[in-house]
Phi, psi and omega in degrees: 000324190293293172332308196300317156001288195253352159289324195273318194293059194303128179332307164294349177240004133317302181294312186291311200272323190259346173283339180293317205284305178322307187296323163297334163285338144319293170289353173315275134355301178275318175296316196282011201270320193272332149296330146309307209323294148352284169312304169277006165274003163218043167291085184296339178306309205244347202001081194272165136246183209300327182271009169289314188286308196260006142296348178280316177310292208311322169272015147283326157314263176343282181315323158297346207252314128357286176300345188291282180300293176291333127006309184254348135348278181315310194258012153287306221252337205222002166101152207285323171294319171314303189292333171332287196269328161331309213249034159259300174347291185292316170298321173283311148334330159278338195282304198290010182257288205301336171301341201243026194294133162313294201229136130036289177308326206295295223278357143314257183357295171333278205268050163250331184273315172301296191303344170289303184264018158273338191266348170280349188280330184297296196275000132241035147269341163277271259301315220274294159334296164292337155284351182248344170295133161318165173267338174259056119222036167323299166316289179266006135318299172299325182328294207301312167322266198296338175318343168309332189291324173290314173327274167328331177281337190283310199308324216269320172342295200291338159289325136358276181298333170235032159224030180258005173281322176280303176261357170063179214290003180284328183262334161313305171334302170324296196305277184340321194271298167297345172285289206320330182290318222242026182236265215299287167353292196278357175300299170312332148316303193264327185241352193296312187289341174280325187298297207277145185289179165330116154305143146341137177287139185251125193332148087054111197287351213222045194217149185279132157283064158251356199274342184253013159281317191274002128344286179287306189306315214296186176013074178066356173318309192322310186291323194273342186304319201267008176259330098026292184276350176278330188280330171297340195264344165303304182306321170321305183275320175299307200284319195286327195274323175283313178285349154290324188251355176317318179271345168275342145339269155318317194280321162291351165260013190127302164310078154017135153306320191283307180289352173282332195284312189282349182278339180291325186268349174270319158299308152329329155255010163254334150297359189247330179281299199309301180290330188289315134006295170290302181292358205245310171280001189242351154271038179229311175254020184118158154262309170340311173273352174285308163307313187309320198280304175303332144311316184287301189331303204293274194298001146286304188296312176310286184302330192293341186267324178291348165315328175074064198267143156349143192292306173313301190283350183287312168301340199270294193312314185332275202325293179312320164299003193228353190243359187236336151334284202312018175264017148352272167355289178323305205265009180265313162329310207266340161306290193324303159321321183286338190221150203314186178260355168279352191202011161285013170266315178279327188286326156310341199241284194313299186326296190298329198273347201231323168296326162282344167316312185272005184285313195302336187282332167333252176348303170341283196292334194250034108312290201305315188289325191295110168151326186286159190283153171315342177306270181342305215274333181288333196278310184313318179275009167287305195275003160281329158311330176299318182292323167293000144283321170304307211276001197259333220273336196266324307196303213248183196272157184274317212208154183204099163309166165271149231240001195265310195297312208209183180259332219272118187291293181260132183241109153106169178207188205315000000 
């Protein structure tokens, strides 16, 4: 049976199911923070407010965009897989700490910590992907891979709903830090080296990372970088500010907490339709038009909600916003693409690591809002979907060669 197993297993779609499973734990991670979030504004032990909470979010963020970059540093110089597996490791040891935080401060710190290994799992689980994938489906392979985050965002709902009345938010935390240990670890253990090709040979351990950062800056690196991280820091602040305050949002409009939560769980399948989706149209029409087009979508659907629409059109916008999220994916797919399988760890891990730095003001901002009518709080976040579309349609390259195949990185341009 092991045998068949592993004859039936094609290598590249080993790698795309367990970096996705990584990656869920992840969305995990984030969603469940926002579906706590209710509970700890009204955690008498601690009475925090909304801008405490979400200063508490805003420092997982932080730690990620830290884990991001070195991470992806790292696993250029010492392999993709290690760090790989470092940083599921580190984050779940962390998730199980912050359940067990005394105070408000511990459990910032906590999930500040959690986030140096939540910010190392994105950029060599593509990284471990898009090197391990045929090339005409590079794009939808990652799709499947990162569709963990919503995946993870549907998991951390349904554990809501059914255990944070009973266990409050300390133990949804717990769950979260132990399934990835006692699922992903050891799968990776025992199949990873086989599913995944060769890591790069790796730099000198007592050799400077500064010659293969100029590396990624040289012959225009710079530019797709910094045009990647304005978009990713677009995606961020929507995606990071809504799954934190989306259910305190609704529940101030009006709406039952168990119903903010199911308004919550349907956005999260509309982020799971949106990635495999996005990614499945951006190997057929571009990632580019794939991204744009999912930015535009993500700030229609966002202004279609502050409208205060019919309970039916309410599900419907939920959904399409959570599916015009899901062009994350695309553009973490169209970095990769852009640079050699020698410098794709690090240019992913800066992109994701230095764009979430405005992710942190996501959470900020939608603190800062909660009281103000929904109206406010939904157009702010449209127009940064909106702005990440202007900078992906003037911005990013049109046609992207394989950077492995030729010296020439971009062929053609906005």
């Amino acid at each position: 049976m092991s045998m068949i197993f592993k004859r039936r297993m094609p290598g590249h779609v080993g790698v795309a199911a367990l970096a996705c499973a990584a990656i869920a734990s992840d969305g995990y991670d984030l969603a469940i923070y926002g579906a706590a979030a209710p509970a700890l504004l009204h955690y008498s032990d601690w009475a925090l407010t909304p801008s405490q909470v979400g200063a508490i979010a805003s420092a997982t963020v932080l730690g990620m965009c830290f884990g991001a970059v070195t991470a992806g540093v790292l696993a250029d110089r010492l392999g993709v897989r290690r760090m790989f597996m470092v940083s599921v490791t580190w984050f779940s040891l962390a998730m199980i700490a912050c359940a067990f935080a005394p105070s408000p401060t511990v459990l910032g710190v906590a999930r500040f910590i959690a986030g140096l290994g939540l910010g190392g799992v994105v950029p060599t689980a593509v990284t471990l992907t898009v090197s391990a994938a045929p090339h005409a489906r590079r794009h939808f392979l990652n799709g499947v891979a990162l569709s963990g985050l919503p995946v993870g965002g549907i998991l951390a709902t349904l554990s809501a709903l059914a255990f944070l009345d009973n266990w409050g938010w300390r133990g949804v935390f717990f769950l979260g830090g132990v399934i990835p240990l006692v699922t992903v670890l050891p799968v990776a253990a025992a199949r990873l080296g086989r599913w995944a090709p060769a890591s790069p040979p790796a730099a000198p351990v007592n050799s400077d990372a500064r010659p293969q950062l100029v590396q990624l800056m040289s012959q225009g690196g710079w530019r797709l970088l910094a045009v990647f991280t304005l978009i990713t820091a677009c995606c961020q602040i929507v995606a990071l500010g809504l799954l934190t305050w989306l259910p305190e949002i609704m529940r101030t409009s009006g709406y039952s907490l168990g119903s903010a939560l199911l308004f919550m769980l349907v956005y999260s399948f509309g982020g799971l339709a949106g990635a495999s989706g996005g990614a499945w149209t951006a190997d057929r029409v571009g990632p580019r038009r794939a991204a744009v087009s999912g930015l535009l979508i993500t700030a229609a659907a966002i202004l279609g909600l502050a409208a205060h629409p019919p309970l039916y059109a309410l599900y419907v916008f939920l959904f399409v916003a959570g599916a015009g999220v899901g062009v994350q994916p695309v553009i973490y797919g169209f970095t990769a693409t852009c640079f050699p399988s020698a410098q794709r760890a690090g240019a992913v891990g800066l992109v994701s690591g230095i764009g979430r730095i405005a992710g942190i003001s996501g959470p900020l901002i939608g603190g800062f809002l909660i009281g103000r009518p929904a109206f406010v709080s939904f157009a702010t976040f449209a127009a940064f979907a909106a702005l990440g579309a202007v900078i992906t349609a003037l911005f990013t390259p049109n046609q992207v060669s394989d950077p492995d195949a030729a010296d020439t990185k971009v062929t053609a341009a906005a």
